[in-house]
C-alpha positions as CSV (number, residue, x, y, z in Angstrom):
1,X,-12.7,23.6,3.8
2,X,-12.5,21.0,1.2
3,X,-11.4,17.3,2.2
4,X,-8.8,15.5,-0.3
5,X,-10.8,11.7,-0.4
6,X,-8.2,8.6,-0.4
7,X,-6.4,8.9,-3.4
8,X,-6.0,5.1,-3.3
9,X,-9.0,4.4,-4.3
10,X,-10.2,7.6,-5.5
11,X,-8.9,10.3,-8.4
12,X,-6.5,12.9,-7.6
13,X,-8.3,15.8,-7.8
14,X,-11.3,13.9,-5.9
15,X,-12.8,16.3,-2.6
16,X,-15.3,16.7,0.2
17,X,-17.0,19.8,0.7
18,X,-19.8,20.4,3.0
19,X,-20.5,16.7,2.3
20,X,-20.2,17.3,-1.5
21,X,-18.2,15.0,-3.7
22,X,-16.4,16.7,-6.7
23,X,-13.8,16.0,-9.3
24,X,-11.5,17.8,-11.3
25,X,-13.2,20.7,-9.6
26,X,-16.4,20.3,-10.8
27,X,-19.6,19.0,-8.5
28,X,-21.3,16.0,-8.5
29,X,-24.4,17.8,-8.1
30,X,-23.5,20.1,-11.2
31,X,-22.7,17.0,-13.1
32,X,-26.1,15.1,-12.5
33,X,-27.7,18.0,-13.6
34,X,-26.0,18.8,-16.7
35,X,-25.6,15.0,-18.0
36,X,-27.6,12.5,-15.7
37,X,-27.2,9.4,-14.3
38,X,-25.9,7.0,-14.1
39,X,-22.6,8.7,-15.7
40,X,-18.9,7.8,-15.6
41,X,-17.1,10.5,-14.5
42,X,-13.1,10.4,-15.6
43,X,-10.6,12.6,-14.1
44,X,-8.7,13.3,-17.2
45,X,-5.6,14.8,-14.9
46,X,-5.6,11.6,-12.7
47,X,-5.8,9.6,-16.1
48,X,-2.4,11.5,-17.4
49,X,-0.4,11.0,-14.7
50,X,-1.3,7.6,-13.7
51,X,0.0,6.8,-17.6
52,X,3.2,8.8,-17.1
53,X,3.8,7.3,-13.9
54,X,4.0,3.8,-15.3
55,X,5.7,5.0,-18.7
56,X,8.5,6.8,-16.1
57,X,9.0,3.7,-13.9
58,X,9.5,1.4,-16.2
59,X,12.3,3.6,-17.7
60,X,13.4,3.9,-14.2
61,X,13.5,0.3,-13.7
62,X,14.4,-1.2,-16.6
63,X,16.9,2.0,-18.2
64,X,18.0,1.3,-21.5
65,X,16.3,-2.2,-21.6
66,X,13.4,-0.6,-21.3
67,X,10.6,-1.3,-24.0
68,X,7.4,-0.5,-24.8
69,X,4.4,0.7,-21.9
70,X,1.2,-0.7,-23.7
71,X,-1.4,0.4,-22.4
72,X,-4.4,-2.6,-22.4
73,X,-7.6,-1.1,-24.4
74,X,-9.5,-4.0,-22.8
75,X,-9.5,-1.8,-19.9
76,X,-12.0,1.1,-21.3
77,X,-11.0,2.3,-24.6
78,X,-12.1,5.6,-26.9
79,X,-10.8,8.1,-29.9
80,X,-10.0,10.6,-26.5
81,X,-8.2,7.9,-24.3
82,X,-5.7,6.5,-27.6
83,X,-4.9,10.5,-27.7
84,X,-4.0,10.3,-24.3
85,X,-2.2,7.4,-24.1
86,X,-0.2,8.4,-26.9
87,X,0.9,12.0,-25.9
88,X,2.0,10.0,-23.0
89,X,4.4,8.1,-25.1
90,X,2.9,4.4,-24.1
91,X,2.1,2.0,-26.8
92,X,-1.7,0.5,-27.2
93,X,-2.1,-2.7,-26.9
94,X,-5.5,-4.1,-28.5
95,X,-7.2,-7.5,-29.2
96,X,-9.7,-7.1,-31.2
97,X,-10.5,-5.4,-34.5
98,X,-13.4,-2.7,-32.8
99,X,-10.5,-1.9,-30.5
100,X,-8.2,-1.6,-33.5
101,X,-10.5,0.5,-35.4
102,X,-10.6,3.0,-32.4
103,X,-6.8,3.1,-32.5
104,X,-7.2,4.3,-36.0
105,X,-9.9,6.7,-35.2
106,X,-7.3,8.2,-33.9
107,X,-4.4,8.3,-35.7
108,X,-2.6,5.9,-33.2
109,X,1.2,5.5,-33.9
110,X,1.0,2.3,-35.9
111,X,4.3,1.2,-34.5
112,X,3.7,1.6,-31.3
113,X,0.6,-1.1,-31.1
114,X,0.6,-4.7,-30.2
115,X,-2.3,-6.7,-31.7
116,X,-3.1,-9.6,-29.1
117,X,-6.6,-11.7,-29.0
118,X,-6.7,-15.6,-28.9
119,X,-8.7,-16.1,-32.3
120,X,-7.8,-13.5,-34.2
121,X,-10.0,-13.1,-37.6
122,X,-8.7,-13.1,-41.5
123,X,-10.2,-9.8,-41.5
124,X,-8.6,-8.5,-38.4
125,X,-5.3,-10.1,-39.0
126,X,-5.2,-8.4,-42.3
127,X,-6.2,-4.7,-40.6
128,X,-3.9,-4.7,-38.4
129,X,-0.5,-5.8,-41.1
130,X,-2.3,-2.8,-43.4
131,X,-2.3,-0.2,-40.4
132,X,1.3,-1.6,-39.9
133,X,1.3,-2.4,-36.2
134,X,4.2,-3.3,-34.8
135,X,4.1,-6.6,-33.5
136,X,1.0,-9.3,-33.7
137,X,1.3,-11.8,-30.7
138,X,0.5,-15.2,-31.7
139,X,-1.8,-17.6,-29.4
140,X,-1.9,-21.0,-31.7
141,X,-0.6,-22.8,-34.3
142,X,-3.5,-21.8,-36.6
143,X,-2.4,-18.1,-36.1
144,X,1.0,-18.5,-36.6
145,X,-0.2,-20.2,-40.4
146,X,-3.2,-17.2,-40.6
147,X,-0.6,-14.6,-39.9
148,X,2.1,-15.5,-42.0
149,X,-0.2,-16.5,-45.1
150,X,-1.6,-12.8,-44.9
151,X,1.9,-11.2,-44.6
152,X,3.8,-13.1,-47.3
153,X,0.4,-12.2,-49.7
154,X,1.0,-8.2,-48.7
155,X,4.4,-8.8,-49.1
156,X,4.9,-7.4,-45.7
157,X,7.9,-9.6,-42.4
158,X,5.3,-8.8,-39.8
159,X,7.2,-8.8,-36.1
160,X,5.5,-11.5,-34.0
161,X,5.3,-12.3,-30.1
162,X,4.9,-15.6,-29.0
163,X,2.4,-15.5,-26.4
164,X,3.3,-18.6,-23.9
165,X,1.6,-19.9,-20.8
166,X,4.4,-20.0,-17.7
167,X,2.7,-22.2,-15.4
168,X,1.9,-20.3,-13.0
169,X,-1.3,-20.1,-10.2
170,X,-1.6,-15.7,-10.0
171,X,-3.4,-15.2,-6.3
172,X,-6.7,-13.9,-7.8
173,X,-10.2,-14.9,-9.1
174,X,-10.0,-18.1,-10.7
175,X,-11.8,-16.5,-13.9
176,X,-9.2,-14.2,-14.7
177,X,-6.3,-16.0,-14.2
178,X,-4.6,-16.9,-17.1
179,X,-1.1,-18.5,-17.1
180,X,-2.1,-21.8,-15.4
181,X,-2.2,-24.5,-17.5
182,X,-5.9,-25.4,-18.5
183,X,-6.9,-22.0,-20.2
184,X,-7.6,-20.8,-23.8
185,X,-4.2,-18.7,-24.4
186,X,-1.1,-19.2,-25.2
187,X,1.1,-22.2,-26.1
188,X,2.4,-24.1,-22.6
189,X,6.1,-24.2,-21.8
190,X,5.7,-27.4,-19.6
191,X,4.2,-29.5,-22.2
192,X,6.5,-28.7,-25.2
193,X,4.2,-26.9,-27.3
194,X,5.8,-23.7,-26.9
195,X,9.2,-24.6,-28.4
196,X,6.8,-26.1,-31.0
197,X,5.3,-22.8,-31.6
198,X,9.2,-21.6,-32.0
199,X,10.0,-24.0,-34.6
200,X,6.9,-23.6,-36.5
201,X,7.1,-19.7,-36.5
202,X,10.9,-19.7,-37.8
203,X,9.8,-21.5,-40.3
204,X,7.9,-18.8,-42.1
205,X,10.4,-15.9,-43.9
206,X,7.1,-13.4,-43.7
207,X,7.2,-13.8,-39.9
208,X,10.2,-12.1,-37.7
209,X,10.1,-13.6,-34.4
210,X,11.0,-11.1,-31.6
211,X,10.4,-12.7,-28.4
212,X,7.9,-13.7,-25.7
213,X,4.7,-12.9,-24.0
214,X,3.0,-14.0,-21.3
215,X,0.2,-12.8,-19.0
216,X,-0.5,-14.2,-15.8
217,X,-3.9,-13.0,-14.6
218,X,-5.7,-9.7,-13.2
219,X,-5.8,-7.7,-9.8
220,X,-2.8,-9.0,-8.6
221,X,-1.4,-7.9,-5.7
222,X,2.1,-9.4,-5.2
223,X,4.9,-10.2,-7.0
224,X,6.0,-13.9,-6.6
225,X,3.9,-15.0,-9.8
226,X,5.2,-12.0,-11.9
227,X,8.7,-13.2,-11.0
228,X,8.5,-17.0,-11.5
229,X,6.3,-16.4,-14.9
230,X,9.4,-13.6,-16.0
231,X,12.2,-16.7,-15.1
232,X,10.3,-19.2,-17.3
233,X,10.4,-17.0,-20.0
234,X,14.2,-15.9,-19.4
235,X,14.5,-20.0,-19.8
236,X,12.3,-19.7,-23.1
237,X,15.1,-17.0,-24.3
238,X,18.2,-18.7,-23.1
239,X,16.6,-22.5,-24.9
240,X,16.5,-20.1,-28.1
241,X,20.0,-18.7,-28.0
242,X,21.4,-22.2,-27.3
243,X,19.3,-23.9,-30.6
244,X,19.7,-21.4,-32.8
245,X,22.9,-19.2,-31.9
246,X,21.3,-15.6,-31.5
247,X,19.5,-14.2,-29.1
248,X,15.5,-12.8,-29.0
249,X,15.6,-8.7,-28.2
250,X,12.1,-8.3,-26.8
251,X,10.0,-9.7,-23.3
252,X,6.9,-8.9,-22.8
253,X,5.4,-9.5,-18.8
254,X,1.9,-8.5,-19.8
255,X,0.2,-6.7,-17.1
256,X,-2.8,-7.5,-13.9
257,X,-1.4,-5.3,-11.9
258,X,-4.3,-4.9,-9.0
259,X,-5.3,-1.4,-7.5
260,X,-7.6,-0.8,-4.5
261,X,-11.3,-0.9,-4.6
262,X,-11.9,-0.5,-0.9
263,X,-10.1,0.4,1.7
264,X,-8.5,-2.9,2.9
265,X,-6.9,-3.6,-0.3
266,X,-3.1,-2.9,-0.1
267,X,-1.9,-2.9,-3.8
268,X,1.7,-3.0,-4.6
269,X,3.7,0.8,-5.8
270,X,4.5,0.4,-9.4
271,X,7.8,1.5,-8.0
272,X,8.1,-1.6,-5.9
273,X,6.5,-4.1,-8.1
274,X,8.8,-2.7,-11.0
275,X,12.2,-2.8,-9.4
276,X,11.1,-6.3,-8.3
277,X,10.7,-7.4,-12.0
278,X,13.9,-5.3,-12.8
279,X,15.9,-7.5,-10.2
280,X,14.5,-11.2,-11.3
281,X,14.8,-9.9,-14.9
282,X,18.8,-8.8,-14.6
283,X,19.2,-12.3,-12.0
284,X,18.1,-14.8,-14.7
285,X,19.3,-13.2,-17.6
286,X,23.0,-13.4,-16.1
287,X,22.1,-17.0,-14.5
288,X,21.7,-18.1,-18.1
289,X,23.9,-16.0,-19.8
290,X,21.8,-13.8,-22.0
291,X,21.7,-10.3,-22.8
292,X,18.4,-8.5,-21.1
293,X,16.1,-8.3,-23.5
294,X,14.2,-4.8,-23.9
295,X,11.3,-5.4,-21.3
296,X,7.6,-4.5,-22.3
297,X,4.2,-4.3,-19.5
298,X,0.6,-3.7,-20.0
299,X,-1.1,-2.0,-17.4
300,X,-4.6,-1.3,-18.0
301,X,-7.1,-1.3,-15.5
302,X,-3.6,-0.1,-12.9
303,X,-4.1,3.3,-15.5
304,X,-7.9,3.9,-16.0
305,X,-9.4,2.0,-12.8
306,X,-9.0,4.8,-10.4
307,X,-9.2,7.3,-12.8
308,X,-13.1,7.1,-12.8
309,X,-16.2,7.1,-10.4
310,X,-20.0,6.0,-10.9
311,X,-22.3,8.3,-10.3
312,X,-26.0,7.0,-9.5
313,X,-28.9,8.7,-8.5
314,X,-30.9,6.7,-5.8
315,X,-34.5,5.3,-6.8
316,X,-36.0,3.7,-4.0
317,X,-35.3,2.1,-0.8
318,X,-36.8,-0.9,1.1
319,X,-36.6,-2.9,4.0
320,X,-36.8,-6.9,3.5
321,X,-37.9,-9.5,6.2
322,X,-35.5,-11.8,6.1
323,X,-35.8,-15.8,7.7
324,X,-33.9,-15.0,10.5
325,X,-36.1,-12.6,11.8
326,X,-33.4,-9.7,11.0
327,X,-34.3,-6.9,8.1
328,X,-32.2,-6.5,5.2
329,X,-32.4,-2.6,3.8
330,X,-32.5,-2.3,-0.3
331,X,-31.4,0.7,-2.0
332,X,-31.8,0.7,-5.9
333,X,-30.2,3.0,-7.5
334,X,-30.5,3.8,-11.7
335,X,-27.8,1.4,-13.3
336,X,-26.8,-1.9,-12.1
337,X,-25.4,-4.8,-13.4
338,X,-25.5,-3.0,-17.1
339,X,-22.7,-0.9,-15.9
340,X,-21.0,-2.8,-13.5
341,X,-21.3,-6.8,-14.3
342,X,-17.7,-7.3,-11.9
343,X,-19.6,-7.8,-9.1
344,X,-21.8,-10.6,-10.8
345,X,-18.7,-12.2,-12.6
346,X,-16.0,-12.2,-10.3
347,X,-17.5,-11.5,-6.4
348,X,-16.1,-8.2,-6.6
349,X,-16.1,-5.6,-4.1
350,X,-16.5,-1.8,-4.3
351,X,-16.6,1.5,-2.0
352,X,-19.6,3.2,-2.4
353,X,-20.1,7.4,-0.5
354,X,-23.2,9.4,-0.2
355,X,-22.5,12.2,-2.8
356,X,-24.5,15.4,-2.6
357,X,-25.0,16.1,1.0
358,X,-23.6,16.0,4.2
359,X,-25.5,13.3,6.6
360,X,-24.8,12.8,10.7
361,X,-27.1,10.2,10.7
362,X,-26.1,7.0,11.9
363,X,-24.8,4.2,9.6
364,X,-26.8,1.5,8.4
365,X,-25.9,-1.9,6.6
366,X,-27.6,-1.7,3.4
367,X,-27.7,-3.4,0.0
368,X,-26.8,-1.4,-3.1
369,X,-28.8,-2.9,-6.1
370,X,-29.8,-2.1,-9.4
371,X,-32.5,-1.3,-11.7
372,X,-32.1,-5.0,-13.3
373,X,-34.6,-7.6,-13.5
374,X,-32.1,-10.1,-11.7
375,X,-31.6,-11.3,-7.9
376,X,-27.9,-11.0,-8.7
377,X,-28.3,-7.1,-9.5
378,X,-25.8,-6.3,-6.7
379,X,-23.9,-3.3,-6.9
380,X,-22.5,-3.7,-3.3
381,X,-23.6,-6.9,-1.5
382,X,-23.0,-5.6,2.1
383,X,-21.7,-1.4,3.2
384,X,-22.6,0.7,6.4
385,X,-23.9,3.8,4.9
386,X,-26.1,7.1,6.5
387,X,-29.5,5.4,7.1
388,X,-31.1,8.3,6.2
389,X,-30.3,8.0,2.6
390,X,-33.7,8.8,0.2
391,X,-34.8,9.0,-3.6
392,X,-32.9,11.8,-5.3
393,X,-29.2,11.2,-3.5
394,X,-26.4,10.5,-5.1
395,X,-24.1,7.8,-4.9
396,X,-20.7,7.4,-6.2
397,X,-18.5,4.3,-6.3
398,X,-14.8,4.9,-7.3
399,X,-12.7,2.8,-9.3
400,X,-14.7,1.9,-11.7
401,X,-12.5,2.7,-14.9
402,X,-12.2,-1.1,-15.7
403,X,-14.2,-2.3,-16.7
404,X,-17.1,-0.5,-15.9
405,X,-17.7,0.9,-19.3
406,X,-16.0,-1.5,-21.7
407,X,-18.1,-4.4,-20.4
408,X,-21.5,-2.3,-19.9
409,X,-24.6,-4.0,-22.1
410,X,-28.0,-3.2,-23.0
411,X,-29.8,-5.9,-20.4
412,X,-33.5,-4.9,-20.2
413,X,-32.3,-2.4,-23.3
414,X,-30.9,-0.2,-20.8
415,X,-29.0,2.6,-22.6
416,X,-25.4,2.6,-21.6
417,X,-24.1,5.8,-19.7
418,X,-21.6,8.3,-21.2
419,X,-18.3,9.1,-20.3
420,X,-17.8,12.1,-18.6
421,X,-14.3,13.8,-18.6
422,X,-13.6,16.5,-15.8
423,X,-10.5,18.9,-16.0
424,X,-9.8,22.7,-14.4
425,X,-13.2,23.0,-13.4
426,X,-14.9,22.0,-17.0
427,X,-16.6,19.4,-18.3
428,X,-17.0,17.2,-21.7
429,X,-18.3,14.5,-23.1
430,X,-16.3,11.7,-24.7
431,X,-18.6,9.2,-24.9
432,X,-22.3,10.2,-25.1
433,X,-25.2,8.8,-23.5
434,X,-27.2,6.3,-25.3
435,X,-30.8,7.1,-26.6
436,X,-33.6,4.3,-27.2
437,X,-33.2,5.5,-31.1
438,X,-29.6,4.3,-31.0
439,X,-31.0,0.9,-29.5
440,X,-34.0,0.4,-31.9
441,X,-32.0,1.4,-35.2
442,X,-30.4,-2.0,-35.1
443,X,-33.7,-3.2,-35.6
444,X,-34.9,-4.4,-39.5
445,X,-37.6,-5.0,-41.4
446,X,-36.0,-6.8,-43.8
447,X,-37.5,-9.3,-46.7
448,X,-37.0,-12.8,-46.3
449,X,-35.1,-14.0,-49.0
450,X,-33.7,-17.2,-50.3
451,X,-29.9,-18.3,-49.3
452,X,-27.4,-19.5,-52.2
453,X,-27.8,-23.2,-51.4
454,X,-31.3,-22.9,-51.4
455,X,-31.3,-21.2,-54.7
456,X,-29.1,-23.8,-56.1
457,X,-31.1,-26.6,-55.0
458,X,-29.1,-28.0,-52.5
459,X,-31.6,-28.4,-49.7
């Protein structure tokens, strides 16, 4: 009899059989075998409802004020996902031109993307008002010029964002928290320079202003900062109506929604963290006497996180003498740090479950490591797991959707691991494996040639 795993930290469709670990009906024996490790596994039903679910809540929660659920590309991104997020009805929110590229690749509804990023290019700025997005979120006063320059030159009002920073400390790692005052985004309320960013967008007939944005951090797991940065902005909406007599129709609360890695995180229900936002929204809209703007979030890693395991094969193990006299048991499996850099970042944590066998042997505290020629190659820093695990085992970690695969790399020109997407017992890839041809045909033997200054004489 198969054993639903802990859908809190695991995919839906996720089961135990005989000590077996599949998805979407499929093995993760049968999937080593057909496509290797390591390998990202998605659950492609998981995927689909976890995007509904937020699209249908903030309908729920917000009713006719509710805007646009942008889905954050940052998160993991590809031609298949877009497709899925847009048969979903959510909107795609992207910050860079790659990530703008694959929203093309697949036919994205141009209207229904946000273009963020805090140093947008010429060239990307000028992509995106081609592919007509439908709103570009400014993050400096150099933007706000680069933006409107490239418009009014198409001939093109592009609908802009101001993206502002509220002020406020989120409860998470200090590296990605971002709505304090001493980061790189945004234009600060407390120190007047976003009513400065107001001003000097109105100012520009090629830009339509149509509200705020803000984003407070990531992996967040309660709402007090979500509601103090939403009442700062309300403030932001009433200042406007009072200077200038109308009133901004959009909000935008960003996203950082946390979900569980392991089992003693406790992340909040989109329902509850939803009708929270709903309630503070509706409180200081009345309290300043504004109409409620139409009320936009982007949940990424809250979408694609549990939607996707890791599955390693186990290389070696080995037991390390440590100071203390106590030993320290190693198991390296084949990826790392090239697939999963969060732990090295940010300190975090992960669940890790023998995979393609049942085991009664005791549990041992063991270090999961990588393939990497780095001391901080830790997959898992400290987990009890069977003690007899060997060479050949499997291993899978769970929530590993964001951002496993969107922030893998090539260290020690590893080749980073495909995508694979389980459904109704079949499998596919979406993202293929890369080969040692795809890393050395970046390499050139190119002719050294002379550079225009040189040419002219200049140096």
């Amino acid at each position: 009899m198969a054993k639903k795993l802990n859908s809190k930290i695991w995919p839906a469709t996720a089961e135990e059989k005989n000590g077996v670990i599949s998805l979407g009906g499929c093995s993760v024996i049968d999937l080593a075998s057909e496509f290797g490790t390591p390998a990202f596994i998605l659950d492609e039903a998981d995927f689909k409802a976890r995007a509904l679910q937020w699209r249908t809540n903030v309908e729920n929660s917000f009713g006719a004020n509710a805007g646009i659920t942008y889905y954050a590309a940052k998160a993991f991104i590809s031609r298949e996902i877009a497709r899925w997020v847009s048969e979903a009805g959510l909107g795609l929110d992207v910050c860079t031109g790659g990530e703008l590229a694959v929203a093309m690749a697949a036919n994205f509804p141009s209207e229904r993307i946000e273009m963020h990023g805090n140093n947008k290019s010429e060239a990307e700025i000028s992509e995106a008002i081609d592919y007509r997005v439908g709103v570009i979120v400014l993050d400096s006063f150099q933007e706000i010029d680069r933006v409107a320059r490239t418009a009014h030159t198409k001939g093109v009002v592009q609908k802009v964002l101001i993206r502002l920073t509220p002020g406020v400390e989120a409860h998470t790692h200090h590296a990605i928290s971002t709505a304090h005052e001493d980061v790189k985004f945004g234009f600060s309320i407390a120190s007047g320079a976003a009513w400065d960013a107001v001003l000097a967008t109105t100012r520009h007939e090629s830009l339509q202003l149509q509200g705020f944005h803000a984003h407070i951090g990531s992996q967040i797991f309660v709402t007090d900062a979500f509601e103090t940065s939403a009442a700062r902005l309300i403030g932001m909406l009433a200042r406007y109506k009072k200077e200038f007599g109308s009133e901004l129709p959009e909000l935008d609360l960003g996203g950082g929604y946390g979900i569980a890695y392991t089992e003693k995180d406790d992340p909040i229900s989109p329902e509850v963290m939803l009708s929270n936002l709903a309630s503070i929204v509706a409180k200081e809209c009345e309290k300043n006497e504004i109409s409620i703007p139409q009320i936009s979030i982007e949940p990424g890693r809250a979408i694609v996180g549990p939607s996707m395991i890791t599955l390693y094969e186990v290389g070696t193990t080995k037991d390390v003498q440590l100071e203390d006299g106590s030993t320290r048991w190693y198991v390296s499996v084949d990826g790392g740090m090239s697939d999963n850099i969060r732990p090295g970042l940010y300190d975090a944590e992960y669940s890790i479950e023998l995979a393609n066998r049942d085991s009664k042997a005791e549990l041992r505290r063991a270090r999961i490591v990588g393939k990497h020629c780095e001391t901080g190659d830790i997959v898992i820093r400290d987990v009890d797991v069977p003690s007899d695990i060997v060479p050949g085992d499997l291993l899978a970690t769970p929530a590993t959707g964001a951002y496993g695969r969107s922030m893998a790399s090539n260290y020690n020109h590893m080749v980073r691991p495909p995508v694979i997407s389980v459904h109704n017992q079949k499998a596919r890839i979406i993202i293929r494996r890369e080969t040692h041809a795809d890393l050395l045909a970046l390499e050139m033997d190119d002719a050294p040639r002379p550079l225009p200054s040189a040419e002219k004489g200049h140096i």
